[in-house]
PDB file of the backbone (N, CA, C, O) and the ligand in Angstrom, with CONECT records:
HET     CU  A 101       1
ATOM      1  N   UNK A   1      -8.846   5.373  13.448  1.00  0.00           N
ATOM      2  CA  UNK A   1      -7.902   4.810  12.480  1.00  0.00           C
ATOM      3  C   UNK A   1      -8.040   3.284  12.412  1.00  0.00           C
ATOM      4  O   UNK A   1      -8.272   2.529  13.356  1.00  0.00           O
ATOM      5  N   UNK A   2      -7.850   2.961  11.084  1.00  0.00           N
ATOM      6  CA  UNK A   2      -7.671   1.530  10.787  1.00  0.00           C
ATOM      7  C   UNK A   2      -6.866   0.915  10.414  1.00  0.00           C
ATOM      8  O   UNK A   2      -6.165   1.584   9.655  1.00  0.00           O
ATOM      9  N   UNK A   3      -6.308  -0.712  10.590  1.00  0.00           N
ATOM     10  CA  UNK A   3      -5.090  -0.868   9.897  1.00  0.00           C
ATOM     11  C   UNK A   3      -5.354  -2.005   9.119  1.00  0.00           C
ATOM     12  O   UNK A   3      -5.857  -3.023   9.596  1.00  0.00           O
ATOM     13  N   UNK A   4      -4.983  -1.855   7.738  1.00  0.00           N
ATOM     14  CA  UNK A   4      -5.194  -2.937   6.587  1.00  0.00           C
ATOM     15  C   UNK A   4      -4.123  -3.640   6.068  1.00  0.00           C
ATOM     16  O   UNK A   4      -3.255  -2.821   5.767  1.00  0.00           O
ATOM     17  N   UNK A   5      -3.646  -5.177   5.732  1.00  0.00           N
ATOM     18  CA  UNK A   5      -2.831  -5.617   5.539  1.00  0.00           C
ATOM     19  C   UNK A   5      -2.701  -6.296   4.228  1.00  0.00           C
ATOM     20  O   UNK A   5      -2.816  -7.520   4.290  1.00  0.00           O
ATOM     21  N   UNK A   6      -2.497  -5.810   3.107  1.00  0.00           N
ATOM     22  CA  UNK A   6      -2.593  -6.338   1.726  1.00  0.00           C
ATOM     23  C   UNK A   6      -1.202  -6.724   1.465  1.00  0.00           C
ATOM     24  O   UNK A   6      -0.175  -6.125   1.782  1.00  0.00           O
ATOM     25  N   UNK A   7      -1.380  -8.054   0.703  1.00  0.00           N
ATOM     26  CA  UNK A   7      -0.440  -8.766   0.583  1.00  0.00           C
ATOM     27  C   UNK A   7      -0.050  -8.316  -1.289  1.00  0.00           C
ATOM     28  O   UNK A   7      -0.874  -7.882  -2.095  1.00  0.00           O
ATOM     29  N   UNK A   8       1.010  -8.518  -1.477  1.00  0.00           N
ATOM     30  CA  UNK A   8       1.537  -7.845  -2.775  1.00  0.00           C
ATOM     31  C   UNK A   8       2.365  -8.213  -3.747  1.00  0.00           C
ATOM     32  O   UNK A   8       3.539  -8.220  -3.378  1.00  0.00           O
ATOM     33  N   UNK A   9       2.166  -8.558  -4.981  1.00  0.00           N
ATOM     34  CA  UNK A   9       2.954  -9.434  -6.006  1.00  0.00           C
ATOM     35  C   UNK A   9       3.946  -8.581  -6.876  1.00  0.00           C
ATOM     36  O   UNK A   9       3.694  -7.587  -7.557  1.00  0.00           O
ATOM     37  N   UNK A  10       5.227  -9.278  -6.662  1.00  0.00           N
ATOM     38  CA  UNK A  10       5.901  -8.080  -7.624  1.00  0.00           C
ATOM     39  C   UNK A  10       6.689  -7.063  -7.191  1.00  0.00           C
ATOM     40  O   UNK A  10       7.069  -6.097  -7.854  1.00  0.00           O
ATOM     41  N   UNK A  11       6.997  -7.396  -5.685  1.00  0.00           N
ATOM     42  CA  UNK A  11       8.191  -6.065  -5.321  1.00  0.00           C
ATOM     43  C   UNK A  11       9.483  -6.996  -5.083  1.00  0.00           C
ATOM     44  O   UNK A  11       9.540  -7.886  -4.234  1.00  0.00           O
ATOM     45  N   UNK A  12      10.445  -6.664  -5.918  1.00  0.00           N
ATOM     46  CA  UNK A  12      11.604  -7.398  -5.764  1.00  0.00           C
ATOM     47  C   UNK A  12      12.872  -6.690  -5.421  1.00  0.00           C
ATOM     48  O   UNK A  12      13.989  -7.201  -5.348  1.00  0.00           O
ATOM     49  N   UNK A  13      12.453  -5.091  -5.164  1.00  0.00           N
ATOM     50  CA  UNK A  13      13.863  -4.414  -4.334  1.00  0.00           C
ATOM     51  C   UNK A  13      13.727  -3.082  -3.370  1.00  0.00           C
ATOM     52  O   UNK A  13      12.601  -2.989  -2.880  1.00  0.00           O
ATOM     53  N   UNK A  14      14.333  -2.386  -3.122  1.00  0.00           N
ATOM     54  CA  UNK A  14      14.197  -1.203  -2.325  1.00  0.00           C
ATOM     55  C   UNK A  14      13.366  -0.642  -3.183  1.00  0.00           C
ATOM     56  O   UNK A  14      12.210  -0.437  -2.812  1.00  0.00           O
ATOM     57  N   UNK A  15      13.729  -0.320  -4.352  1.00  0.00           N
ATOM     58  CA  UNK A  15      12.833   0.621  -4.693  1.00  0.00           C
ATOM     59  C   UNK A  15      11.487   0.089  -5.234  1.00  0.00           C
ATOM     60  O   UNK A  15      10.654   0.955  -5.502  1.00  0.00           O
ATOM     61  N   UNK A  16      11.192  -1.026  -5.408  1.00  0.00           N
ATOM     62  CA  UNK A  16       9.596  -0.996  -5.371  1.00  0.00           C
ATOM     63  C   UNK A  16       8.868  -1.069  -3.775  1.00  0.00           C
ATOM     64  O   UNK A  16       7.654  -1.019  -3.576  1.00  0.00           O
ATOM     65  N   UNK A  17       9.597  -1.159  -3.045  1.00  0.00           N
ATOM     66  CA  UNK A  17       9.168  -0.945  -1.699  1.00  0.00           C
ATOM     67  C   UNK A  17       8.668   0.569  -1.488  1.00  0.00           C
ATOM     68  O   UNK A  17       7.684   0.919  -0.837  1.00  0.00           O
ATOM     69  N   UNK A  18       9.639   1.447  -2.242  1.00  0.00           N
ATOM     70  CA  UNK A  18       9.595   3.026  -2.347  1.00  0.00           C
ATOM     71  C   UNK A  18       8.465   3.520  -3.257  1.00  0.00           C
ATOM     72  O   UNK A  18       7.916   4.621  -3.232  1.00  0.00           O
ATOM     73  N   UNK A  19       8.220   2.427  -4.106  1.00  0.00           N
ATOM     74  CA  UNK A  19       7.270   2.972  -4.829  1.00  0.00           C
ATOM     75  C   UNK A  19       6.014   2.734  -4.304  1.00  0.00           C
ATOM     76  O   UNK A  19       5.093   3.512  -4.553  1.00  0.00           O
ATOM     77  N   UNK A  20       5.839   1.635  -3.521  1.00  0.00           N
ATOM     78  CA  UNK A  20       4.550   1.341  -3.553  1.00  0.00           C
ATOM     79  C   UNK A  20       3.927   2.425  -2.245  1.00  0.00           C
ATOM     80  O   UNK A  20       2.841   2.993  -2.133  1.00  0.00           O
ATOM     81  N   UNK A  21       5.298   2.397  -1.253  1.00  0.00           N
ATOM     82  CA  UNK A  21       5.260   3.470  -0.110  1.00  0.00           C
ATOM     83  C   UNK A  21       4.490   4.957  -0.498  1.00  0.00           C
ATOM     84  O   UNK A  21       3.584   5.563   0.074  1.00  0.00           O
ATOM     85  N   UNK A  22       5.239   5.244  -1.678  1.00  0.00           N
ATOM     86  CA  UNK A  22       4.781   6.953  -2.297  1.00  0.00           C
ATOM     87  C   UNK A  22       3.440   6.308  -2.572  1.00  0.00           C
ATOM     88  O   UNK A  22       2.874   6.283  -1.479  1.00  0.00           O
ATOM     89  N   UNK A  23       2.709   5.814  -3.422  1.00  0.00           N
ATOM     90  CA  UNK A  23       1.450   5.395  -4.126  1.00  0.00           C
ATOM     91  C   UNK A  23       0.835   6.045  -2.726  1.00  0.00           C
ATOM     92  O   UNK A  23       0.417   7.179  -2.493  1.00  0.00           O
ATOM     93  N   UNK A  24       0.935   5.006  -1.993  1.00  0.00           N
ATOM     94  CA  UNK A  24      -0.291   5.265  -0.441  1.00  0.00           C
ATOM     95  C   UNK A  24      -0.356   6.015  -0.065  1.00  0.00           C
ATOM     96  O   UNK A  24      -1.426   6.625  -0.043  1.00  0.00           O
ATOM     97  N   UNK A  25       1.014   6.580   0.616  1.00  0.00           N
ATOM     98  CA  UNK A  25       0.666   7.712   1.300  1.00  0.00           C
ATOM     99  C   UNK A  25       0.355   8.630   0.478  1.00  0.00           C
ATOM    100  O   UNK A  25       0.171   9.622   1.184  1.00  0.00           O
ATOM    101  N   UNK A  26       0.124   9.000  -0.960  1.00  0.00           N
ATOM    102  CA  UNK A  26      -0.362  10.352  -1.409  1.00  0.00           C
ATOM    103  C   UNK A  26      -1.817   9.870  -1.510  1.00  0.00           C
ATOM    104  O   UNK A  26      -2.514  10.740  -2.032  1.00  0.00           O
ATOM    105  N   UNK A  27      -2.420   8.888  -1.216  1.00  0.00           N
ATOM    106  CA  UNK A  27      -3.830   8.385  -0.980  1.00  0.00           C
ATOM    107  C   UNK A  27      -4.394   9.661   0.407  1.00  0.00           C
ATOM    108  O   UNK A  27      -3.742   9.569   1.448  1.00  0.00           O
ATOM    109  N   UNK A  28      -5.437  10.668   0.386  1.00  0.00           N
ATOM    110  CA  UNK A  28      -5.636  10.995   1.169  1.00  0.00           C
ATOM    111  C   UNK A  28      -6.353  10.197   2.378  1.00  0.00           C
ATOM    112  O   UNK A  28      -6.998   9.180   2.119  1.00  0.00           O
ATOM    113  N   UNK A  29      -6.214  10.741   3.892  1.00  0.00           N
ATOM    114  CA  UNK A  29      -6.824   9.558   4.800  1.00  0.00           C
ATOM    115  C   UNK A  29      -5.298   8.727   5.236  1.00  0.00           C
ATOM    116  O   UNK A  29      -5.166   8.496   6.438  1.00  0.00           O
ATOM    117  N   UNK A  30      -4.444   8.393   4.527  1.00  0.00           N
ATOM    118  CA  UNK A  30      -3.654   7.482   4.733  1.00  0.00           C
ATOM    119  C   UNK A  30      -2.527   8.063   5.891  1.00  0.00           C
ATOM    120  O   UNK A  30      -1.788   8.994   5.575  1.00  0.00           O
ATOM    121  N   UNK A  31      -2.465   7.559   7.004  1.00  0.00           N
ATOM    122  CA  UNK A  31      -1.555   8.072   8.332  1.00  0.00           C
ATOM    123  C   UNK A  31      -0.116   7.563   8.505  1.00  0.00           C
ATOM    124  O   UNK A  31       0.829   8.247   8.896  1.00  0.00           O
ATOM    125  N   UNK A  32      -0.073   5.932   8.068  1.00  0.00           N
ATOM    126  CA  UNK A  32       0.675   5.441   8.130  1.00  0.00           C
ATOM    127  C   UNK A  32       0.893   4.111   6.944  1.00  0.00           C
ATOM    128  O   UNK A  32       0.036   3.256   6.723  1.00  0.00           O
ATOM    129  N   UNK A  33       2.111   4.184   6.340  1.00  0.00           N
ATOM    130  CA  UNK A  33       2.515   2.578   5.379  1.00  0.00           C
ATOM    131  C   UNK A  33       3.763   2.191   5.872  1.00  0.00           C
ATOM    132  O   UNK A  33       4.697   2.793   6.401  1.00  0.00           O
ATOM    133  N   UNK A  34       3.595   1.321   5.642  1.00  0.00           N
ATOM    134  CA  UNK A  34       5.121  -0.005   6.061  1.00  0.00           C
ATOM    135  C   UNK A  34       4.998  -1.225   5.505  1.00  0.00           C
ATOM    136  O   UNK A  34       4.420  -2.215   5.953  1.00  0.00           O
ATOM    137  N   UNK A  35       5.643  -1.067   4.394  1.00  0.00           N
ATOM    138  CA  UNK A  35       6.203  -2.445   3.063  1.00  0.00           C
ATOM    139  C   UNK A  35       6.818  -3.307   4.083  1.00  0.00           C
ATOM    140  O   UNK A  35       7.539  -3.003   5.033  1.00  0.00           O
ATOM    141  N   UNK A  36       6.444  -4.284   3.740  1.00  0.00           N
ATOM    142  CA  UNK A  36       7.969  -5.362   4.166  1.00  0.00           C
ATOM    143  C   UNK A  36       7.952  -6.007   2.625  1.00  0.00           C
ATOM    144  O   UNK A  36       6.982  -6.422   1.990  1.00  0.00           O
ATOM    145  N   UNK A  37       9.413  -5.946   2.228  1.00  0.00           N
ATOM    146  CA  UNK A  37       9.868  -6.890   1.276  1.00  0.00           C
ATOM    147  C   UNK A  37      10.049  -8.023   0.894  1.00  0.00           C
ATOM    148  O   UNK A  37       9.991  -8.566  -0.209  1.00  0.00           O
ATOM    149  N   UNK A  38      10.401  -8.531   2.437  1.00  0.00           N
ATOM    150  CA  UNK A  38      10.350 -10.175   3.002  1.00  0.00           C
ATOM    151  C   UNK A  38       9.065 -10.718   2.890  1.00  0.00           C
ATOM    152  O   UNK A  38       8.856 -11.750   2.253  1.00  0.00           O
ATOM    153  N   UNK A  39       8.033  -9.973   3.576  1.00  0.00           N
ATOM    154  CA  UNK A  39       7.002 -10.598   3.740  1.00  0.00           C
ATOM    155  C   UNK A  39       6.036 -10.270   2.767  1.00  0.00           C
ATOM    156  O   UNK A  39       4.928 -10.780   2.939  1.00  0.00           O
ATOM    157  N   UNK A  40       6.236  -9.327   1.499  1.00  0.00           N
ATOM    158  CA  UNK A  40       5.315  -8.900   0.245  1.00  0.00           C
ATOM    159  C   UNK A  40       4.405  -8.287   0.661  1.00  0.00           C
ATOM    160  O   UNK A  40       3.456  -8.579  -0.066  1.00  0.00           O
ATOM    161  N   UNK A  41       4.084  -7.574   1.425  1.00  0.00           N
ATOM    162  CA  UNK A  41       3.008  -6.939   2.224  1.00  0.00           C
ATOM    163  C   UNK A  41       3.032  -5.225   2.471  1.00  0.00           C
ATOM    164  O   UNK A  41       3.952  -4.423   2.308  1.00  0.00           O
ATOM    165  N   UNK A  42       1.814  -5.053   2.870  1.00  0.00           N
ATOM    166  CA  UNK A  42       1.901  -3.251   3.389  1.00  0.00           C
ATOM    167  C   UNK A  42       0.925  -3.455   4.006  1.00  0.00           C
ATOM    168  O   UNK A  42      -0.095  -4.088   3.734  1.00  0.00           O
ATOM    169  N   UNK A  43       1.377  -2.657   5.254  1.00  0.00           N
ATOM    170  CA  UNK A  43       0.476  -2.596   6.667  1.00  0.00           C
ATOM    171  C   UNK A  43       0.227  -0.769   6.266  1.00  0.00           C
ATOM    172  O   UNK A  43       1.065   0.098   6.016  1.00  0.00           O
ATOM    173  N   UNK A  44      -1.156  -0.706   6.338  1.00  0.00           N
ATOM    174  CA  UNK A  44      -1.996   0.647   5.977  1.00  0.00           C
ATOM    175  C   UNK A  44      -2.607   1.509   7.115  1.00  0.00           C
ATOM    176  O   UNK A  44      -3.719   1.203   7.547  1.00  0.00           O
ATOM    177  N   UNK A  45      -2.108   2.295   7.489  1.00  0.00           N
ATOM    178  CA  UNK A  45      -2.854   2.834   8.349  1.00  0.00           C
ATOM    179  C   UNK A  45      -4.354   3.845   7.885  1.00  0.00           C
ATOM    180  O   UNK A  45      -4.115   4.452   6.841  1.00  0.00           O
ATOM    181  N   UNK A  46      -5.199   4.015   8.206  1.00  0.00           N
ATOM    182  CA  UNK A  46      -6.035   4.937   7.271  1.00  0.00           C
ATOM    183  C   UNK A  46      -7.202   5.000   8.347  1.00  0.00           C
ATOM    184  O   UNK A  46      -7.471   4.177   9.222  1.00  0.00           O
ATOM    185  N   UNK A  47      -7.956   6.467   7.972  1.00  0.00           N
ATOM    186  CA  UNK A  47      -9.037   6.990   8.289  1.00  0.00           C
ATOM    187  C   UNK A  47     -10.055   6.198   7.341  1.00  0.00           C
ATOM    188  O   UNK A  47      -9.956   6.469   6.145  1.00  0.00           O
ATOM    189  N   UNK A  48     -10.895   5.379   7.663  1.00  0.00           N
ATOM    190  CA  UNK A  48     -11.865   5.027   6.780  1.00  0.00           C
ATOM    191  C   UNK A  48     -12.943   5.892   6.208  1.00  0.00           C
ATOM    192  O   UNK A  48     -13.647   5.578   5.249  1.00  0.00           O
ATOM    193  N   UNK A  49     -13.026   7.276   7.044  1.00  0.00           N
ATOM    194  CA  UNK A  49     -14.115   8.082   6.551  1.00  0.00           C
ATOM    195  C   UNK A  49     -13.371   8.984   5.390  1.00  0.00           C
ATOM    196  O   UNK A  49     -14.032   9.953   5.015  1.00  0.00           O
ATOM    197  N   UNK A  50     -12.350   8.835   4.899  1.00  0.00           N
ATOM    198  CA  UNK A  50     -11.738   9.342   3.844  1.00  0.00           C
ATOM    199  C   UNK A  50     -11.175   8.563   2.718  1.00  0.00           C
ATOM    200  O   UNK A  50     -11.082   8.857   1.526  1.00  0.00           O
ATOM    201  N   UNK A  51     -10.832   7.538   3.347  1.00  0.00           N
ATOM    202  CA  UNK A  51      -9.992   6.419   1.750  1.00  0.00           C
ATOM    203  C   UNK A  51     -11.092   5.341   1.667  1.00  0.00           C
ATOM    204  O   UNK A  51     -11.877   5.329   2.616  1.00  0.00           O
ATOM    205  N   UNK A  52     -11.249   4.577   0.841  1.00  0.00           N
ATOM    206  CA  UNK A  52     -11.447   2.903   1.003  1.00  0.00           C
ATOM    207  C   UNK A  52     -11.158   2.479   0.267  1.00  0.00           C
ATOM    208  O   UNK A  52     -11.137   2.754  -0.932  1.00  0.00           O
ATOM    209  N   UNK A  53     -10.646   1.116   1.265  1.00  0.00           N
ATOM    210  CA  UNK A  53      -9.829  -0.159   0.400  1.00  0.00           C
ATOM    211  C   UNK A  53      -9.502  -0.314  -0.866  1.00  0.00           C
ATOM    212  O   UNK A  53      -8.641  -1.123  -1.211  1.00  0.00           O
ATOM    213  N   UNK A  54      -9.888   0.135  -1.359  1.00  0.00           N
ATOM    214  CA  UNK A  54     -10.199  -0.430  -2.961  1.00  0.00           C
ATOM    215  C   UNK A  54      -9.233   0.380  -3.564  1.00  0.00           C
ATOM    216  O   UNK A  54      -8.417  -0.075  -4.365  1.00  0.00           O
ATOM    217  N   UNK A  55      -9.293   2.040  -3.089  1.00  0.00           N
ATOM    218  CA  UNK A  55      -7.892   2.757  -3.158  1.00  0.00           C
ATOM    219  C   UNK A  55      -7.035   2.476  -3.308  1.00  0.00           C
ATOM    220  O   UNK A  55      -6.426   3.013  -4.233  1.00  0.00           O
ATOM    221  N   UNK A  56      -6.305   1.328  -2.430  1.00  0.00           N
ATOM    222  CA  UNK A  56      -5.305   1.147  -2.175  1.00  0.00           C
ATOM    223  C   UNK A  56      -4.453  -0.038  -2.862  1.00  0.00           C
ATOM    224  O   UNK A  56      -3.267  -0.306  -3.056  1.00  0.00           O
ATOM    225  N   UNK A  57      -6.243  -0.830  -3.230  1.00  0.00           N
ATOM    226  CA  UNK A  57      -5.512  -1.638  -4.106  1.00  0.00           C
ATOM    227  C   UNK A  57      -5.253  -0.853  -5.847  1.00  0.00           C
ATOM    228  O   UNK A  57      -4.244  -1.153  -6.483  1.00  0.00           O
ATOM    229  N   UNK A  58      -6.084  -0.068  -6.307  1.00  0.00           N
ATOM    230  CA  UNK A  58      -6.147   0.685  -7.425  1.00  0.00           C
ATOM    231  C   UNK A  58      -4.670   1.283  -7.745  1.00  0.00           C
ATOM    232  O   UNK A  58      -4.131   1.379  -8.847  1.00  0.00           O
ATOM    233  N   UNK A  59      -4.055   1.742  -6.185  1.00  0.00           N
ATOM    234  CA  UNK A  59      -2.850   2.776  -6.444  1.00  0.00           C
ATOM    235  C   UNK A  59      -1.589   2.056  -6.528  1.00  0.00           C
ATOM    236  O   UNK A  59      -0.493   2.471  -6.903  1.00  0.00           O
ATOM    237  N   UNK A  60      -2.082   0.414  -5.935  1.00  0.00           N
ATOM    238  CA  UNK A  60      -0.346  -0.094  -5.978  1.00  0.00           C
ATOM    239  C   UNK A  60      -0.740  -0.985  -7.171  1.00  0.00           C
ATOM    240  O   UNK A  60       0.331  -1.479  -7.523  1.00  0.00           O
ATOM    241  N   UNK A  61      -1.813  -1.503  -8.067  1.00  0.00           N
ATOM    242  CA  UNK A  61      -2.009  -2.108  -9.283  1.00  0.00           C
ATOM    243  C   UNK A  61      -1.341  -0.765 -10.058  1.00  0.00           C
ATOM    244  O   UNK A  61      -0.387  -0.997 -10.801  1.00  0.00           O
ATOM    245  N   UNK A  62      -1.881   0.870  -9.892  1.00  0.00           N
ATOM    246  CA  UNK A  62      -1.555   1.839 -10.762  1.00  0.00           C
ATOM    247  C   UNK A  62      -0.077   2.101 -11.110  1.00  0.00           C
ATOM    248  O   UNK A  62       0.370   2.597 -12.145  1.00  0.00           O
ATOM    249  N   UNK A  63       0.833   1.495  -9.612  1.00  0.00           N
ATOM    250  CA  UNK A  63       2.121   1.296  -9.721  1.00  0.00           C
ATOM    251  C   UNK A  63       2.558   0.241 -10.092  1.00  0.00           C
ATOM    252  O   UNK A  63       3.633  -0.020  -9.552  1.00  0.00           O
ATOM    253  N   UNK A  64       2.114  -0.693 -10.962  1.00  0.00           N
ATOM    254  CA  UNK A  64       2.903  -2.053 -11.798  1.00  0.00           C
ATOM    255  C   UNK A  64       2.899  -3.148 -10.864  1.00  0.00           C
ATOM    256  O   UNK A  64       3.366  -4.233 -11.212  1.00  0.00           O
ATOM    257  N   UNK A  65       2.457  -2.991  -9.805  1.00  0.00           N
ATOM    258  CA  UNK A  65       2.370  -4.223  -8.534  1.00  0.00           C
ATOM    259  C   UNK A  65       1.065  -5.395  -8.705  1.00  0.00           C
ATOM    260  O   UNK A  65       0.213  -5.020  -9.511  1.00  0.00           O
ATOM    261  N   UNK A  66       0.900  -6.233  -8.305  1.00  0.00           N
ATOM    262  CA  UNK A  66      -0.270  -6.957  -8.012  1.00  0.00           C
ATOM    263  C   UNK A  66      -0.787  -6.481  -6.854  1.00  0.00           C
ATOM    264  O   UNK A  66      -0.034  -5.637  -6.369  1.00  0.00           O
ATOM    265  N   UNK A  67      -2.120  -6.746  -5.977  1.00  0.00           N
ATOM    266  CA  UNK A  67      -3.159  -7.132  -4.947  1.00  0.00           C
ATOM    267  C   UNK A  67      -3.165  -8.418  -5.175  1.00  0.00           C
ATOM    268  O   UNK A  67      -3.366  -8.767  -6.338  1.00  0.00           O
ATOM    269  N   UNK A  68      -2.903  -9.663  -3.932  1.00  0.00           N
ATOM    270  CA  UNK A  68      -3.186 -10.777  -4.181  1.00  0.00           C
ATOM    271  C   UNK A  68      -4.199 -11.452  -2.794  1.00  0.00           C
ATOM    272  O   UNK A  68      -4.611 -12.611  -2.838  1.00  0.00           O
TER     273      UNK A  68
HETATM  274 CU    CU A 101      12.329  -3.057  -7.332  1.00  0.00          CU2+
END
């Protein structure tokens, strides 16, 4: 397992925290997510022989968010 830390433009309440949470984890590979709101971020847990990166930025851009 790996852990990836993408920083994130555009979550301004619980529920885009919730959203961006659902995006990932239905990413297969993905073990573990944890938004912080404070800090604009999601800490990724993931199997690299199943997701990559790029996923992850694709699924929280697919949810109305930035990758910054
Ligand atoms: Cu919100």
């Amino acid at each position: 397992m790996e852990i990836l830390t993408l920083n994130i433009k555009g979550m301004t309440c619980g529920g885009c925290v919730k959203s961006v949470t659902t995006v990932l984890q239905q990413l297969p590979g993905v073990t573990g997510v944890d938004v912080s709101l404070e800090q604009n971020n999601a800490a990724i847990k993931y199997d690299p022989s199943k997701v990559q990166p790029a996923q992850f930025k694709a699924a929280i851009e697919d949810a109305g968010f930035d990758v910054i």
